[in-house]
N, CA, C and O of each residue as an XYZ file, in Angstrom:
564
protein
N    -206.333     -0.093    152.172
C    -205.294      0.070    151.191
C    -205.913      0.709    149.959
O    -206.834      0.128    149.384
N    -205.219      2.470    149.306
C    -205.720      2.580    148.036
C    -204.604      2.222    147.222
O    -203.488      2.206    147.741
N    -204.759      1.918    145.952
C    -203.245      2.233    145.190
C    -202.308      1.677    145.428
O    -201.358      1.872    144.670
N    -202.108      0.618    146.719
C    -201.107     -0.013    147.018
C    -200.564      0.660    148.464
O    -199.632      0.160    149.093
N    -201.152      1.647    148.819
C    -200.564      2.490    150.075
C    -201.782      2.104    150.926
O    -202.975      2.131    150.622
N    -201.190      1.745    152.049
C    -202.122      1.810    153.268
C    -201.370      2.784    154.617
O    -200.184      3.090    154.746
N    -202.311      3.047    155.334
C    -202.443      3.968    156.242
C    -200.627      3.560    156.892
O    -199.770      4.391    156.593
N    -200.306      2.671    157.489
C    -199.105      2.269    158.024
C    -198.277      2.903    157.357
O    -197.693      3.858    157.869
N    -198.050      2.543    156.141
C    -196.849      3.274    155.089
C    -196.762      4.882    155.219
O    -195.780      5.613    155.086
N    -198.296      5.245    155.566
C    -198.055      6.661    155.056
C    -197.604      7.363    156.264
O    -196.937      8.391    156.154
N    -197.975      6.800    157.597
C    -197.611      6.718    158.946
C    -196.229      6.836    159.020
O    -195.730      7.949    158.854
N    -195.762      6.189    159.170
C    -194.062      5.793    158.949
C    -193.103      6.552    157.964
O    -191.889      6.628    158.151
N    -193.769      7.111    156.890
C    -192.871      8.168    155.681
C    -193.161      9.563    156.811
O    -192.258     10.372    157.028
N    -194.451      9.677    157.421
C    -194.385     10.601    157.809
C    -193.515     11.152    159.186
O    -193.101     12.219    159.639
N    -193.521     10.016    159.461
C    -192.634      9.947    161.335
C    -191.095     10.442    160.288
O    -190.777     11.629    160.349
N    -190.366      9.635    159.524
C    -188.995      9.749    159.026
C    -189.161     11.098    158.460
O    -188.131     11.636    158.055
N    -190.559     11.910    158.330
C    -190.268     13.229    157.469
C    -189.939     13.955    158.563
O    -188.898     14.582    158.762
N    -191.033     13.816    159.368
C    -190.925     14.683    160.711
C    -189.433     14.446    161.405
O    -188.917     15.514    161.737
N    -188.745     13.433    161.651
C    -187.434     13.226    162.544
C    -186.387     14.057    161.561
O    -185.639     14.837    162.150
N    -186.262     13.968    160.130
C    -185.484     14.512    159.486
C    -185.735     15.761    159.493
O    -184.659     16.349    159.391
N    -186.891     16.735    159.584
C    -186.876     17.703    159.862
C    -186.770     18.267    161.165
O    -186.994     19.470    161.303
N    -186.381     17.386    162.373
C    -186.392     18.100    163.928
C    -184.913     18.306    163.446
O    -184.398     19.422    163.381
N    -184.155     16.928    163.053
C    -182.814     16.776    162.624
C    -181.914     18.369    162.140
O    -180.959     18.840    162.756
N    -182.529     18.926    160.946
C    -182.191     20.186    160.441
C    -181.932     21.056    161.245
O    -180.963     21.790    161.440
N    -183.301     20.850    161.890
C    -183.986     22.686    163.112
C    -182.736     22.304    164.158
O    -182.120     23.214    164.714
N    -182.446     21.083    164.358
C    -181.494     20.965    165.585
C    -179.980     21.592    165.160
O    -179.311     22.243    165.962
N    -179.630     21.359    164.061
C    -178.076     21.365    163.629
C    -178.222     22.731    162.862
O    -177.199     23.273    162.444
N    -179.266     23.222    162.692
C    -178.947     24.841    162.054
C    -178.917     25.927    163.163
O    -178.051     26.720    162.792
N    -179.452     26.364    164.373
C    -178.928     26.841    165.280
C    -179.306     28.080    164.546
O    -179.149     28.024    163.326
N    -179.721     29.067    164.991
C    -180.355     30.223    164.946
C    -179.064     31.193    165.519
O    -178.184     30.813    166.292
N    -179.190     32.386    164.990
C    -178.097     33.655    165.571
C    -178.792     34.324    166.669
O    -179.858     34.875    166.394
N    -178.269     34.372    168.116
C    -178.156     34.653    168.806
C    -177.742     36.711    169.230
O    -176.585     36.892    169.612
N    -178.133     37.268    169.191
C    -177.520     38.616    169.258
C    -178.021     39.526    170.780
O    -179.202     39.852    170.907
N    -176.962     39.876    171.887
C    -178.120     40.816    172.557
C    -176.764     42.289    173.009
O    -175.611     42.172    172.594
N    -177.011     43.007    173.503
C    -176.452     44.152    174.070
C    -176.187     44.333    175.893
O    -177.150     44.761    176.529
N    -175.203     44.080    176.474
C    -175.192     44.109    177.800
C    -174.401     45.363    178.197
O    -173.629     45.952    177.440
N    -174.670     45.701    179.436
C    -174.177     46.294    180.101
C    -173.857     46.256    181.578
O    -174.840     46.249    182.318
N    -172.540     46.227    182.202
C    -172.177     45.759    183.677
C    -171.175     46.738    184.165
O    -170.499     47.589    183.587
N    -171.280     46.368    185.395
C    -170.123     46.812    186.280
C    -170.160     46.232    187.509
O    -171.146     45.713    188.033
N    -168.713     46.365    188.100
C    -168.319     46.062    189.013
C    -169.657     46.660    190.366
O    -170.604     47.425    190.187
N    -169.286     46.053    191.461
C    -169.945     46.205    193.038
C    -170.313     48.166    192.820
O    -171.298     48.885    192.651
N    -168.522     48.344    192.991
C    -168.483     49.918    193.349
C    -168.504     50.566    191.769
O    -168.576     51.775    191.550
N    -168.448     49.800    191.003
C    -168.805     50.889    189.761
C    -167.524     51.723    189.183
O    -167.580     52.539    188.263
N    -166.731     51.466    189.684
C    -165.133     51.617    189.147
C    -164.786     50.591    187.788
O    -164.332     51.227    186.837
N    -164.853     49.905    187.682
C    -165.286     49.154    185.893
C    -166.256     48.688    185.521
O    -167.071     48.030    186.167
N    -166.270     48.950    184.547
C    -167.757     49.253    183.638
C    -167.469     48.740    182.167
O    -166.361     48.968    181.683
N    -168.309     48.139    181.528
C    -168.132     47.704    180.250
C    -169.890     47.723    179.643
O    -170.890     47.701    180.360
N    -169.840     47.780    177.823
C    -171.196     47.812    177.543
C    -170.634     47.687    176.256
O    -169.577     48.146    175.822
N    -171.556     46.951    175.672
C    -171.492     46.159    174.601
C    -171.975     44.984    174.037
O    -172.738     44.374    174.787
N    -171.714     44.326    172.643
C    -172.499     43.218    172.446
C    -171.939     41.722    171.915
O    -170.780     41.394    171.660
N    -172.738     41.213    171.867
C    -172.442     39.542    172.327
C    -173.259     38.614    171.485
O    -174.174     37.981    172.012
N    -172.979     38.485    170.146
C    -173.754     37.595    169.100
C    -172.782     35.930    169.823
O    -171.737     35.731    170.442
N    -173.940     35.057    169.247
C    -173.701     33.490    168.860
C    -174.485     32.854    167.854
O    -175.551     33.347    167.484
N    -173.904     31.498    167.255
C    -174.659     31.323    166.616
C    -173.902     29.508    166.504
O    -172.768     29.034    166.438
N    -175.578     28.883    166.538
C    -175.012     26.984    166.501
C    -173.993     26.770    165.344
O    -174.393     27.196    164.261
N    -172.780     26.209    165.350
C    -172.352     25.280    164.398
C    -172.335     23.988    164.608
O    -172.927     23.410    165.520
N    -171.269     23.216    163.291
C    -171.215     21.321    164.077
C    -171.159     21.048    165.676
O    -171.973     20.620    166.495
N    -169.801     21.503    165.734
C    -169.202     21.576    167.654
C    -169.297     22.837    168.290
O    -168.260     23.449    168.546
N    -170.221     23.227    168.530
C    -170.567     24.264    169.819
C    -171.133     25.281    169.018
O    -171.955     25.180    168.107
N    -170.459     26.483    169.587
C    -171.026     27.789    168.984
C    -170.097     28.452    168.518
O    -169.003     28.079    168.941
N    -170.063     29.460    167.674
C    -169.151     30.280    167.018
C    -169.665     31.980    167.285
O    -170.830     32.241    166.984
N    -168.889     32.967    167.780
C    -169.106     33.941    168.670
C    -168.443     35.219    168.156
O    -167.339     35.472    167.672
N    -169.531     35.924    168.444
C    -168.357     37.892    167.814
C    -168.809     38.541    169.163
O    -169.926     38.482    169.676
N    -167.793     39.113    169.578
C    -168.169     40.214    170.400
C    -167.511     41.844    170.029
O    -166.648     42.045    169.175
N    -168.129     42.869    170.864
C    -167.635     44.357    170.521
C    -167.865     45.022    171.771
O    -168.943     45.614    171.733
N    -167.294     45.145    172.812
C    -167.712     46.273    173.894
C    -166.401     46.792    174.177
O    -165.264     46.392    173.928
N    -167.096     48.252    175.036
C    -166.161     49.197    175.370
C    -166.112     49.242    176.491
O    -167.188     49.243    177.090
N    -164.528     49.314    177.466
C    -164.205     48.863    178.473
C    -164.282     50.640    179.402
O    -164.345     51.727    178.828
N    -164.261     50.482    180.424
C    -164.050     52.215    181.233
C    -163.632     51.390    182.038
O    -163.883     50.187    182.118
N    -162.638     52.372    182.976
C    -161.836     52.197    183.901
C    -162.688     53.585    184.770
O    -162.622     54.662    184.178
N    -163.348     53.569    185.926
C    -164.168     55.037    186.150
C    -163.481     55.586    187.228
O    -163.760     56.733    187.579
N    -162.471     54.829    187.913
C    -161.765     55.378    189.356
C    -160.251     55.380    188.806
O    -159.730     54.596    188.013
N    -159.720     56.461    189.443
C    -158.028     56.418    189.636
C    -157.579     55.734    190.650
O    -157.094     56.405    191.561
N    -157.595     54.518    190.776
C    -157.321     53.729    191.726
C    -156.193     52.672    192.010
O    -155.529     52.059    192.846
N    -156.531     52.970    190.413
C    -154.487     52.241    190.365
C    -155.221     50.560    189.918
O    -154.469     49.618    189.667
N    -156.574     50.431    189.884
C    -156.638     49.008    189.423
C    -156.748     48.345    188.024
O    -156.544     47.175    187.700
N    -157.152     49.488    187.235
C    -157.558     48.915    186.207
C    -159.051     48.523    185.782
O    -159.830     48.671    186.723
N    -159.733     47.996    184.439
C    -161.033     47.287    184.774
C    -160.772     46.331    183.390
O    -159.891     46.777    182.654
N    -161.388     45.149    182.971
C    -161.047     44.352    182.085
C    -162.109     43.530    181.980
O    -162.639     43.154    183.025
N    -162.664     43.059    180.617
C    -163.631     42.171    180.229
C    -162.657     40.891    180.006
O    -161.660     40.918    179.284
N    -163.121     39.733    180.765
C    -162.899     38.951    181.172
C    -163.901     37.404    180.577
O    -165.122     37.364    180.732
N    -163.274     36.490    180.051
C    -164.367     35.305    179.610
C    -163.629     33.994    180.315
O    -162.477     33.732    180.662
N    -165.022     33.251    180.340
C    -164.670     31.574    180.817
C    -165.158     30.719    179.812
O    -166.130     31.309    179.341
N    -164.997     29.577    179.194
C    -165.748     29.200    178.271
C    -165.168     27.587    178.171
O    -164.139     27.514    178.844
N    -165.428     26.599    177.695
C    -164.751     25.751    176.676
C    -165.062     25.650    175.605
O    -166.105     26.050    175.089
N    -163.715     24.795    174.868
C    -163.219     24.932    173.655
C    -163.372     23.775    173.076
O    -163.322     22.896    173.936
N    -163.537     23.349    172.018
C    -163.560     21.723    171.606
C    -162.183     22.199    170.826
O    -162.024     23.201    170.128
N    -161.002     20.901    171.251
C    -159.676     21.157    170.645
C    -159.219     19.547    171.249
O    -159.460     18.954    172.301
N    -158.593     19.269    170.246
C    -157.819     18.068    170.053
C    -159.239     16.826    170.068
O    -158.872     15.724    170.475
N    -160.249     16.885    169.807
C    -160.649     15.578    170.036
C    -161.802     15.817    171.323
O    -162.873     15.219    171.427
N    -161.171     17.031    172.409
C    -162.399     16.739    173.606
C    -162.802     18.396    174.108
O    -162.357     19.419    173.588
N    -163.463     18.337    174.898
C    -163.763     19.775    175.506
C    -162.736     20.433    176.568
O    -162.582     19.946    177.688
N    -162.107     21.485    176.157
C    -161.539     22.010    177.038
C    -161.731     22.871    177.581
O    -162.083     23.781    176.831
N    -161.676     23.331    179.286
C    -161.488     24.288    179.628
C    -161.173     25.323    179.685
O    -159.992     25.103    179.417
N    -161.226     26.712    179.861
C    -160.513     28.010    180.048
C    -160.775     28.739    181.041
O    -161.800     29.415    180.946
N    -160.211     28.816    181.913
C    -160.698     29.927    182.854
C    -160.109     31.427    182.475
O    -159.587     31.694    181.393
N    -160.287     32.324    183.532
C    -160.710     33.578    183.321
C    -159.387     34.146    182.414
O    -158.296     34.383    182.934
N    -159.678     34.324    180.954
C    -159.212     34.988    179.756
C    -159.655     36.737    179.795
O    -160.848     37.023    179.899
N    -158.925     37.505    179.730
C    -158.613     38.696    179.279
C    -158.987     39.082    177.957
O    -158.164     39.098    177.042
N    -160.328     39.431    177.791
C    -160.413     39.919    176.324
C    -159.904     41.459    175.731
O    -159.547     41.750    174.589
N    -159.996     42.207    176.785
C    -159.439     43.407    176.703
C    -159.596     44.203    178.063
O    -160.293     43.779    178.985
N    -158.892     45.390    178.109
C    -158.832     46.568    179.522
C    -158.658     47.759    179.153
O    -158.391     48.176    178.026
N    -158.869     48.534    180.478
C    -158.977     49.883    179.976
C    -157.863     50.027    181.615
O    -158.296     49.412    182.589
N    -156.725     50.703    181.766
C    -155.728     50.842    182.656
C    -155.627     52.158    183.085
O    -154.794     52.456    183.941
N    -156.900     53.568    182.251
C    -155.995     54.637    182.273
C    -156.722     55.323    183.564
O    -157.042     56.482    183.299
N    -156.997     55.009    184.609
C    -157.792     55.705    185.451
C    -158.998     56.266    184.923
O    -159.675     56.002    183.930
N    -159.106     57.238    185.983
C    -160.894     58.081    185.516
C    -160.781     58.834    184.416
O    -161.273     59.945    184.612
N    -160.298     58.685    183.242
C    -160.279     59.673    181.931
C    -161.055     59.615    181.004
O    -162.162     59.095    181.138
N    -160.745     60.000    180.166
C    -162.001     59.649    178.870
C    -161.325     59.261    177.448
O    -161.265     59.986    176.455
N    -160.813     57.891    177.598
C    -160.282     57.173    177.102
C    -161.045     55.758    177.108
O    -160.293     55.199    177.907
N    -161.668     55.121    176.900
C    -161.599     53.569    177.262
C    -161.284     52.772    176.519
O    -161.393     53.292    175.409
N    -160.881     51.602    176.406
C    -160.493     50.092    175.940
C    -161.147     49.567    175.385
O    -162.253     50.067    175.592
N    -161.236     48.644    174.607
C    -161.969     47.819    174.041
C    -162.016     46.762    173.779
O    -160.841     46.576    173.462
N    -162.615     45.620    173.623
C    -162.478     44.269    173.525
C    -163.354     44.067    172.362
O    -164.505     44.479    172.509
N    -162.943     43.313    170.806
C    -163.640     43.021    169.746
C    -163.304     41.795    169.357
O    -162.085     41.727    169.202
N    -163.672     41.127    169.207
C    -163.102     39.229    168.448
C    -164.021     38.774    168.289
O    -165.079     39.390    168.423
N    -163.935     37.287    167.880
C    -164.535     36.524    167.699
C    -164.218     34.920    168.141
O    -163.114     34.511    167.780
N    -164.834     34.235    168.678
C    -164.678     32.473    168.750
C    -165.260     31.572    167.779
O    -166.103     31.792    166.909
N    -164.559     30.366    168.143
C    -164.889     29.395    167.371
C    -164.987     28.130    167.900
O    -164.092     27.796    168.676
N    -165.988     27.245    167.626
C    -165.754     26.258    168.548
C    -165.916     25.991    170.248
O    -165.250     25.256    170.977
N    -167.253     27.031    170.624
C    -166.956     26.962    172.470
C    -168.292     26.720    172.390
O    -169.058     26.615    171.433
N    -168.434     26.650    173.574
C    -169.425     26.184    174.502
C    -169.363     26.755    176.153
O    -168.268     26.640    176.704
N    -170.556     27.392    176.989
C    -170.650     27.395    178.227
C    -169.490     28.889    178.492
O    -168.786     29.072    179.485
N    -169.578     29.591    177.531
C    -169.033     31.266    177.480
C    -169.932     31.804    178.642
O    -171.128     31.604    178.853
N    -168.933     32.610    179.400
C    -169.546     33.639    180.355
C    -168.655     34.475    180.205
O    -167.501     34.114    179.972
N    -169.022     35.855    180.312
C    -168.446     37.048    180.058
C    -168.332     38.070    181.935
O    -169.330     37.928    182.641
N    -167.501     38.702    182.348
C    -167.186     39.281    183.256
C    -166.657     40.459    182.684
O    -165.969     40.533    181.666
N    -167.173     41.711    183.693
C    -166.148     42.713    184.106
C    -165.835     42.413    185.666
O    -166.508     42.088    186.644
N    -164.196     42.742    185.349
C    -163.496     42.498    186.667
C    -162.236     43.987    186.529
O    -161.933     44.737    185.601
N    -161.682     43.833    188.315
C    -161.108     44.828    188.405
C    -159.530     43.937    187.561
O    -159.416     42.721    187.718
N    -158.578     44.636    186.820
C    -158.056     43.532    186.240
C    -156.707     42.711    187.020
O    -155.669     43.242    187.413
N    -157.042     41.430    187.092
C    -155.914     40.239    187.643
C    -156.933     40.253    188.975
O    -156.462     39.850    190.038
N    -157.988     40.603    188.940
C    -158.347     40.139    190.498
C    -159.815     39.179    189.587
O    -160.575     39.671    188.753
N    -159.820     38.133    189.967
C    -160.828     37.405    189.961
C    -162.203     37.110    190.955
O    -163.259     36.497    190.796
N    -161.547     37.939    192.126
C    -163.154     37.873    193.063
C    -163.676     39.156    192.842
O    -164.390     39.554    193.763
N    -163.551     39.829    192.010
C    -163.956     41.492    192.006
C    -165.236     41.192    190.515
O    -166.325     41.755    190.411
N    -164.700     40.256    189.630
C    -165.513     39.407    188.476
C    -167.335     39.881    189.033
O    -167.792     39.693    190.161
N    -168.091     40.530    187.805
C    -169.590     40.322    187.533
C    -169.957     40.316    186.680
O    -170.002     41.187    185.811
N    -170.514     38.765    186.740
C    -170.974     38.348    185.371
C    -172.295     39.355    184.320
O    -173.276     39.963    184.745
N    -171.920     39.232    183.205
C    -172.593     40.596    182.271
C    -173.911     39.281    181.983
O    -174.900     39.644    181.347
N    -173.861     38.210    182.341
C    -174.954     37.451    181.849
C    -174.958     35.815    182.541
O    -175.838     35.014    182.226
């Protein structure tokens, strides 16, 4: 003991410094940012673009920006597509496959776009799919 402090005390301030600081690093959540690019099997929709996150209280909070192509006249369409849950009312909810945007115009040089943002999700996956068909879906990540 010097001064009234012995080794134990200083032990123990230091464990509560250290837990309060994992505490912070845990609940501040770092920004997330990357750039993808996908397409379908045959390459008839195509999307490229990007995909920030970043930790809040309940889940993550999300911007996206990509540009959709439709590359065949095929009459199908191509569409960026998400799955995710939501924290709403109290618990986690589900969503299955959401429509963020499409591109409908055949092989032209036009494409679609999908830009927003979330709030509140968790367990986001992003797809291009041919659009309303869900087994045609590849995941961009």
């Amino acid at each position: 003991m010097v001064n009234g402090i012995t080794l134990k005390s200083v032990q123990k301030k230091l464990a509560v410094a250290a837990a309060a600081a994992g505490l912070v690093m845990a609940f501040s959540g770092q920004a997330q940012a990357a750039s993808y690019q996908q397409s379908t099997s045959n390459g008839c929709a195509s999307v490229n673009g990007s995909y920030d996150y970043w930790q809040v209280t309940t889940g993550y909070d999300t911007n996206w920006n990509f540009t959709i192509w439709d590359n065949c006249a095929d009459g199908k369409g191509a569409g960026l597509y998400t799955t995710y849950q939501k924290w709403e009312n109290g618990g986690w909810n589900y969503h299955s496959y959401t429509k963020l945007g499409s591109d409908s115009n055949g092989a032209n040089s036009t494409p679609g776009y999908a830009n927003g943002n979330g709030h509140n999700v968790r367990d986001v996956k992003l797809y291009v799919c041919f659009v309303g068909d869900a087994n045609s879906c590849v995941s961009l990540f």
